[in-house]
C-alpha positions in Angstrom: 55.6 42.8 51.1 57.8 45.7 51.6 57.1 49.2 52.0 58.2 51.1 48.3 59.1 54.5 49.7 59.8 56.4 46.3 56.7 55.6 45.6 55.2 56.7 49.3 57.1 60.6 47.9 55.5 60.4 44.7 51.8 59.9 46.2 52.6 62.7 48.6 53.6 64.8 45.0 50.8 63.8 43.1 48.4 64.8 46.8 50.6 68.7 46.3 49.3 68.8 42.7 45.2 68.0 43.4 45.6 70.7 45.9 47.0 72.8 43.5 44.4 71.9 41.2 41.9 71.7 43.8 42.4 75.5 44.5 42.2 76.8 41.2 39.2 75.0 40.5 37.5 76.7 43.8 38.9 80.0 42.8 36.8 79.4 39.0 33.8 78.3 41.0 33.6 81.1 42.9 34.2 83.5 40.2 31.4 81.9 38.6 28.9 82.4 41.2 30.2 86.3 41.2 29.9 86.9 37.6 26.5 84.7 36.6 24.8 86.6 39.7 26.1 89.9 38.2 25.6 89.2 34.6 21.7 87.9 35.9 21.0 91.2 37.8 22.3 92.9 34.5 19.9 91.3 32.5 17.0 91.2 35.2 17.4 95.1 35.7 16.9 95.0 31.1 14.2 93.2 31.4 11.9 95.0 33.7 13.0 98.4 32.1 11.4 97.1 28.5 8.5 95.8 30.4 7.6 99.4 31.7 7.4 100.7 28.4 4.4 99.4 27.4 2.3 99.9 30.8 3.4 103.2 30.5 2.3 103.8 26.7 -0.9 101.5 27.6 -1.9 103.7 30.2 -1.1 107.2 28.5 -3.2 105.9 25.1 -6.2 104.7 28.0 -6.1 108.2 29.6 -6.2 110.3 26.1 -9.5 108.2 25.3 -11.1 108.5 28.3 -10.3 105.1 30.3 -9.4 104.8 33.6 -5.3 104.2 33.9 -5.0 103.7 37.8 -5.7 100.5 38.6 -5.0 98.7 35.4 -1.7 100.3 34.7 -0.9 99.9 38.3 -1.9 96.0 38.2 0.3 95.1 34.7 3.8 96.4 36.8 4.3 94.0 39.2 3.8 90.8 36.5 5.5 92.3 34.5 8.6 92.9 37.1 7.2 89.3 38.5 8.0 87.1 35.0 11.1 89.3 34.5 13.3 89.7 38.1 11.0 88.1 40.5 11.2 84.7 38.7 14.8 85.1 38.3 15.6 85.3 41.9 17.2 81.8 42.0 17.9 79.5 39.8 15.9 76.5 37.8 14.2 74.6 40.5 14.7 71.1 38.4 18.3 71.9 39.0 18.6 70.5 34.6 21.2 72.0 32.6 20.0 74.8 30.3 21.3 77.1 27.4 22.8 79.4 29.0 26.8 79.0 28.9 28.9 79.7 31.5 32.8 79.2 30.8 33.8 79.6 34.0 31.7 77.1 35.3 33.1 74.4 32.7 36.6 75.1 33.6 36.0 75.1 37.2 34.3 71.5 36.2 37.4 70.6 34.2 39.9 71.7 37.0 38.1 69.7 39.8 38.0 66.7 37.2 41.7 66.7 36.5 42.4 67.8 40.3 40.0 64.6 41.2 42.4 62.1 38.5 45.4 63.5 40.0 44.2 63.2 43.3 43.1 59.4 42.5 46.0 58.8 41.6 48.4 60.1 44.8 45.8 57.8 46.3 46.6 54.6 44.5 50.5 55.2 44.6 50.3 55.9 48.2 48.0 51.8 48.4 50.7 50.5 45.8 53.7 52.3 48.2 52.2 49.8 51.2 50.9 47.1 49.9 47.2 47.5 51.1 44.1 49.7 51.2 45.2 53.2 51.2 43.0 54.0 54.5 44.7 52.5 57.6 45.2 56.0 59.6 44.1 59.2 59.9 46.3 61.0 56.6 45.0 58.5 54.2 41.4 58.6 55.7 41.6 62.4 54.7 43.0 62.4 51.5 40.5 59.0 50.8 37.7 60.5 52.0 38.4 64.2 50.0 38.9 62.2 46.8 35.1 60.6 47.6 33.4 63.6 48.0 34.9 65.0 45.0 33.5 62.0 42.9 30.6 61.9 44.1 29.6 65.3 43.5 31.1 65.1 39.6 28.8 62.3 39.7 25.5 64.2 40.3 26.9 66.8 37.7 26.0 64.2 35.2 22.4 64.3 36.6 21.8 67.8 37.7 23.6 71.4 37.4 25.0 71.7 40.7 27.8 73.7 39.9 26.5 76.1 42.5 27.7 73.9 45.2 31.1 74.1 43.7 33.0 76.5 45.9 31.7 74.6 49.3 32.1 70.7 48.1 35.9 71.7 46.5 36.6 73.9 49.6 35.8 71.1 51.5 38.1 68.5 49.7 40.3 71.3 49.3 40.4 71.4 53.2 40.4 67.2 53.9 43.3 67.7 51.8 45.1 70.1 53.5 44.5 68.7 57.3 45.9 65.5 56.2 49.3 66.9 54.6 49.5 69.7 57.5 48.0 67.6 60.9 48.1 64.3 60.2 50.6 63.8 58.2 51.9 60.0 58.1 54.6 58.0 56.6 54.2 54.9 54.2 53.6 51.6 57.2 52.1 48.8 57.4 48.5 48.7 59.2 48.4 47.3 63.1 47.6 43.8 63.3 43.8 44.6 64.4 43.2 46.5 61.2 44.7 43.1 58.7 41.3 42.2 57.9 39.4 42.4 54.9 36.6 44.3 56.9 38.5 47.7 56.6 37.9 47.1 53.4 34.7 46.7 53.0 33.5 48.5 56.6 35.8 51.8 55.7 34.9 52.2 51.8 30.8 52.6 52.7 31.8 55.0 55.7 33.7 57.1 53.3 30.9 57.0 50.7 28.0 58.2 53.5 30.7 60.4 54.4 30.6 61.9 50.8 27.1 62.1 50.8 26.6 63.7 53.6 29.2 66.5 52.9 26.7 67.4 49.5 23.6 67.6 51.8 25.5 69.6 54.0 26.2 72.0 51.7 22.7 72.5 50.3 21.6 72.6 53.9 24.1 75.6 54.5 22.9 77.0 51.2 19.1 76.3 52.2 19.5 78.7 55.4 21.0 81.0 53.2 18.7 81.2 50.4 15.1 81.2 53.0 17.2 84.1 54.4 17.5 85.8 50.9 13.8 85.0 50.1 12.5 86.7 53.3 14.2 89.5 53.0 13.1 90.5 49.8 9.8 89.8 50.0 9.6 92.5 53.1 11.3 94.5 50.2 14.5 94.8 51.4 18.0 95.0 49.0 20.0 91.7 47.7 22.7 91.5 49.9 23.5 87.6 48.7 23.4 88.3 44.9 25.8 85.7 44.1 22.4 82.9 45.5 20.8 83.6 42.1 22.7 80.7 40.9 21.3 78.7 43.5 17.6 77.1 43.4 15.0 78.0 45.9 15.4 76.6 49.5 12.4 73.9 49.5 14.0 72.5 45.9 17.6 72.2 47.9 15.8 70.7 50.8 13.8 68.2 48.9 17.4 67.1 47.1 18.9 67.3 50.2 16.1 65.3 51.8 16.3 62.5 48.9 20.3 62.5 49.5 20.5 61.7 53.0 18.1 58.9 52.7 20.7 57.3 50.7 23.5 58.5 53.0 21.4 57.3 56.0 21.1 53.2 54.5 24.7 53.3 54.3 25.4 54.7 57.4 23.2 51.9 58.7 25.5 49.4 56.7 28.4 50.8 58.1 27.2 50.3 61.9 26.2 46.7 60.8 30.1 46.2 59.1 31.4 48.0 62.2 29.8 45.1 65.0 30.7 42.5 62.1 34.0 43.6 62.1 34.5 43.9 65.9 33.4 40.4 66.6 35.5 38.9 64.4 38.2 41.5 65.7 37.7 41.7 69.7 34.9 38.5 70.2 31.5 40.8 70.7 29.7 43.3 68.1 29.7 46.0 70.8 31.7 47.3 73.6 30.5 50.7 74.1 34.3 51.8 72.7 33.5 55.8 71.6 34.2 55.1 68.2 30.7 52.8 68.5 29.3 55.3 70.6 29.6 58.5 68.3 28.7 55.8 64.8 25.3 55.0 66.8 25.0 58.5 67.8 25.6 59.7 63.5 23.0 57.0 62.9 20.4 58.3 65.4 21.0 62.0 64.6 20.1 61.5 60.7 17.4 58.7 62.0 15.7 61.6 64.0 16.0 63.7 61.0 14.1 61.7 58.2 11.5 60.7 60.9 10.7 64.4 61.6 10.6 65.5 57.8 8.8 62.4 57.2 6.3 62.4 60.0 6.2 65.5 62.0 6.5 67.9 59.6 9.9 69.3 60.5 10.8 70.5 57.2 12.5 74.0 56.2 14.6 76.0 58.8 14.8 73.0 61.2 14.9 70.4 58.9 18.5 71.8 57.7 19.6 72.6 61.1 19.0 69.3 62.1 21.4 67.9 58.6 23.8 70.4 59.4 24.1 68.8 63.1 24.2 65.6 61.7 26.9 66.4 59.8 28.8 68.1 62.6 28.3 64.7 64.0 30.6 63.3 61.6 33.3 65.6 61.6 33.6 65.3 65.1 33.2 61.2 65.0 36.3 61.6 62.3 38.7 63.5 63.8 38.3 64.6 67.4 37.3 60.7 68.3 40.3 59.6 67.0 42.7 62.3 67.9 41.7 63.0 71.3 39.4 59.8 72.5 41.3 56.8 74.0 40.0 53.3 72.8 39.9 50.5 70.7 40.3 52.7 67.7 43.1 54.6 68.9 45.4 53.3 66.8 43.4 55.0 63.7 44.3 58.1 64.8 47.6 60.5 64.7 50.8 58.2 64.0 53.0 57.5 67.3 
């Protein structure tokens, strides 16, 4: 079949308009995050002002009849600052949607849902445009894999109330999104003779998907260092410099989701390596050739391997748990784009166009 280039511009029109949408929605995420941490100090700061009053008036009515004030009094103020700011220094734990309305939030949701159907479908035109699985080089693995990560996490909104990881998981897509238009940009072809198998269908679609999943967990793994970070420093008393992580759970709750997320993540990866030899001996005649495409996939596999053995079994959870998903991610990135821009090999011809 022919290539439809008309319909190649429109998919690169429809990719312009997610970004657009794409940016709005991380601009109403962020706001979000600004004014829910303000509005929650407001509130906090409300709270713990009527909770004085009456360990003050307790203790003045004790003294007049001849009690002792000191250590009582003294002993009600910091429950009472405890059940009103203390237990408001992150979010819900269970991560469940509660009362509480926040309209930016919802239209930050709504933007990244219409900026993930527009996005879906600059994705489809550009298949339709050539004929094939939109995912044959280095532009369409981009703007593929930003539309994946975007679903996935409006997926888990349907779960949990992760609207805190907004900003990062839109920013990300947001950035796939512009790398693809800005360094890899490609036109409408067809795919190399190696890649005419129906094994970049299948091979591809789960690496994008562990892909997706591993941009969520390294999000709340960022977010994790940040939060244990907060947490610390105001328990040695010190002032909320990261008021807008209010909205965000405590670290071990982000490290347990985190934790459950990348075991999912890791059995894909695993199929992924598995598709990959598949693939390559029906492609080249052996399942591995030590090309640095299969190099780096291994190394992604034994990276997040390492990880849920030493959570699992050693013990390695908080700070170095997250490190260790945050390399794993970095892992990734590099095995995405630096392997196939700069790396020669047998997947060469997945990288920048010629």
């Amino acid at each position: 079949m022919g290539i439809n280039e008309t319909l190649g511009q429109y998919s690169e029109l429809f990719m312009l308009l997610a970004g657009v949408a794409y940016t709005v929605a991380f601009i109403s995420f962020t706001i979000d995050l600004a004014r829910s941490s303000k509005t929650t100090k407001a509130v906090e700061a409300r709270s713990a002002a009527a909770a004085r009053v009456p360990v003050l008036a307790g203790a003045g009515a004790s003294a007049g009849m001849g009690g002792s004030s000191g250590p009582e009094g003294l002993a009600e103020r910091p429950a009472a600052a405890k059940s009103s700011g203390g237990g408001g220094l992150t979010a819900d734990d269970s991560m469940r949607y509660g009362g509480e309305r926040r309209v930016v939030a919802r239209v930050a949701v709504a933007l990244t849902v219409l900026a993930a159907v527009i996005h879906g479908v600059g994705v489809v035109t550009r298949g339709i445009a050539a004929a094939r699985v939109p995912w044959g080089n280095m532009y369409e693995f981009c703007t593929t894999g930003g539309l994946i990560v975007t679903v996935v996490f409006l997926l888990v909104l349907t779960r949990r109330d992760l609207r805190f990881l907004g900003t990062f998981v839109v920013g990300l897509s947001l950035i796939m999104l512009i790398a693809a238009e800005t360094a890899f940009q490609t036109p409408v072809g067809h795919l190399v003779p190696a890649l005419q198998s129906y094994w970049l269908v299948i091979h591809v679609s789960v690496a994008v998907f562990s892909a997706g999943l591993f941009t969520l967990t390294f999000a709340m793994s960022v977010l994790q260092l940040l939060q244990s970070r907060r947490t610390t420093a105001l328990a040695a008393g010190k002032p909320d410099r990261m008021p807008f992580m209010r909205q965000v759970p405590s670290a071990l709750s982000l490290e347990n989701l985190a934790y459950r997320i990348n075991t999912i993540g890791f059995v894909t990866w695993t199929f992924t390596l598995m598709f990959g030899a598949l693939w390559a001996e029906k492609a080249w005649g052996r399942f591995w050739g030590w090309d640095t495409k299969e190099v780096w996939t291994f190394v992604i596999w034994v990276v997040y391997a390492g990880y849920l053995h030493a959570r699992a079994t050693r013990g390695w959870t908080g700070t170095r748990a997250a490190w260790l998903s945050i390399v794993g991610y970095l892992c990734v990135v590099f095995n995405f784009t630096i392997v196939n821009v700069f790396f020669s090999g047998l997947h060469s011809y997945a990288g920048l166009p010629s």
